[in-house]
N, C-alpha and C positions, 0 to 999 in steps of 0.2 A: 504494500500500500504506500502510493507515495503521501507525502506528511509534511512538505518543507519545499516553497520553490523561493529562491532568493532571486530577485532580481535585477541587473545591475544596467543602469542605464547612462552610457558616455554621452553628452552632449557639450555641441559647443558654445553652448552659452552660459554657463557656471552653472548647468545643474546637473552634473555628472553626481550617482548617487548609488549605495544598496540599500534595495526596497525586501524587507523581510514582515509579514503579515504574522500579527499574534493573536490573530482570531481566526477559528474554521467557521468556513461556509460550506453548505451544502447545496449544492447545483440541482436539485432536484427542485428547491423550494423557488426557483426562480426560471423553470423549466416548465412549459407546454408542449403538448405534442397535438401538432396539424394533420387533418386525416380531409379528404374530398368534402366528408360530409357534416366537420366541424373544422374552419376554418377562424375560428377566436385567435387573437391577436393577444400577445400576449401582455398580462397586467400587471407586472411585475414593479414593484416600484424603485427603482433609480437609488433612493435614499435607501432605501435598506440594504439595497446590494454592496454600498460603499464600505471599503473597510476604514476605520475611524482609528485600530489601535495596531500600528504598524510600528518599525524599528527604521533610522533611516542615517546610513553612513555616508556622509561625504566626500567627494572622489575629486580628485586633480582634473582639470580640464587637458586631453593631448595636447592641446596648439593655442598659441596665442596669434597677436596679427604679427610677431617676427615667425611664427613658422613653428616647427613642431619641438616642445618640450618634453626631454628624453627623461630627464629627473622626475616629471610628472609621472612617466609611464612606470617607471621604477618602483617611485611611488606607490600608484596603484596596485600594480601587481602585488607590492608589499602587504598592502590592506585588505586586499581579494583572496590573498594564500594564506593572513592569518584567520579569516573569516572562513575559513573552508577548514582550516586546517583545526579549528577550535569546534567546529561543529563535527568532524569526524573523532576528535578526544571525546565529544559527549555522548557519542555511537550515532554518529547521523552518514548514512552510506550514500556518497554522490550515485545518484543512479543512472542521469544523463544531465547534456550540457546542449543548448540548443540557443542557437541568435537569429535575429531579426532586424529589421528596420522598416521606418517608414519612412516615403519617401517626401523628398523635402523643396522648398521653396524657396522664389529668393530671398524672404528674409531669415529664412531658419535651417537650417544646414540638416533637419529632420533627426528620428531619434533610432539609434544604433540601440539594442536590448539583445543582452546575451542572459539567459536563465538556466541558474544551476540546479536541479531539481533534485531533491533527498530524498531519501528512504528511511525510515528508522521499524525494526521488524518487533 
């Protein structure tokens, strides 16, 4: 069962961050299912889906307007490997690692998301 998705999000705007949620939801409770002859839309409310009590680590931005900051990435990595590496001391078992992005605009350079996803048995 996974139990743990950290998520880590580089942006180039100073909000490079790890987003780790300290509340379970349950996807059922905000899940419909569409059939030909019930097509309900679902009423699911926005505010309750929100998670409110989350963890949130602060991350170096790669690049400034001179160009790309190597001590930043150092950095990070620094903060990303004791974060992994503190959650597998607690028995949390990396069980995959998956990235993403969306795509971005001219004023916003869009957001790069790599997610490290746990296990704990």
């Amino acid at each position: 069962m996974i139990t743990s998705v950290e998520s880590i999000v580089p942006s180039g705007l100073g909000r490079s961050r790890i987003i780790s949620a300290n509340e379970d939801k349950d996807y059922k409770e905000y899940t419909t299912s569409r059939t030909e002859d019930d097509n309900t839309r679902n009423k699911s409310d926005r505010d309750e889906i929100r998670v409110r009590d989350f963890d949130e680590t602060k991350l170096l931005n790669f690049y400034n307007i001179a160009g790309i900051r190597f001590q930043n990435i150092a950095a990070n990595d620094a903060i990303i490997s004791s974060k992994i590496n503190t959650m597998i001391e607690e028995g949390w078992e990396l069980a995959f690692v998956t990235s993403a992005v969306e795509s971005s605009t001219d004023k916003d350079p869009g957001i790069f998301i790599t997610r490290y996803i746990f296990k704990k048995k």
